[in-house]
N, C-alpha and C positions, 0 to 999 in steps of 0.2 A: 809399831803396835797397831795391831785393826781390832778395830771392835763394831760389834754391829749394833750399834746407837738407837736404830729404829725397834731393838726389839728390846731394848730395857727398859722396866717399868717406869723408874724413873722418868727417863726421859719421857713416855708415854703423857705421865701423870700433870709436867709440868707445860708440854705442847697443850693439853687439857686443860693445865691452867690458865696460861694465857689466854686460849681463846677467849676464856671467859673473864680475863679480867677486861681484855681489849672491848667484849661486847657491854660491860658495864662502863667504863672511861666513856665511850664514847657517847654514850647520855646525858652525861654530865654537861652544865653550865661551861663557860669557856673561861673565867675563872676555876676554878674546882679542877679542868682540864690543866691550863698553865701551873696553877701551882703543882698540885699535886698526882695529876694523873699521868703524866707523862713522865715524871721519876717511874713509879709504879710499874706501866706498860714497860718500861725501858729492864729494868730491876728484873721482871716476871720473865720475859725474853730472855733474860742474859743466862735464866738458870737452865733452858734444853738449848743457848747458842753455845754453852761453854763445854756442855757435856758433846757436843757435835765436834767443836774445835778440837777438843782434847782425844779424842780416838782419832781424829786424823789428821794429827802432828806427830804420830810416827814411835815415842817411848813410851817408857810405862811413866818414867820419870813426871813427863810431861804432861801426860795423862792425869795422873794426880795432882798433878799443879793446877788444872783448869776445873777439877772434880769441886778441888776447893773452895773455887772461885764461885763455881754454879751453887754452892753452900750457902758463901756469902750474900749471894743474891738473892735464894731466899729466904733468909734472916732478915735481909731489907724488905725484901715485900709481904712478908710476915709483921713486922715493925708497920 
């Protein structure tokens, strides 16, 4: 399965997000940074790494599996 990743909005919207949570984290105290910012940066990432994984692991199967995942990630950094 190919899918072309760079042109979903999706994925658009969440590379967008990140940058922006990564330029807020990195203001922060180094408390503030340990606890909580680097779940977060980590979280906000995983949601355009999973959508990248998943179009090029080849099923549609699989594909959906990681769509998932990028779901779950931002529910976490929504939370």
């Amino acid at each position: 399965m190919s899918t072309k990743y760079e042109e979903l909005d999706i994925y658009k919207l969440s590379e967008n997000l990140s940058d922006k949570i990564w330029d807020i984290v990195i203001t922060w105290n180094n408390f503030e940074k340990d606890v909580l910012g680097k779940q977060l940066v980590k979280a906000t990432d995983s949601i355009s790494s999973n959508i990248v994984e998943g179009s090029g692991n080849g099923s549609y199967v699989d594909y959906k599996r990681y769509l998932k995942i990028s779901r779950v990630s931002l529910f976490e950094t929504k939370h």
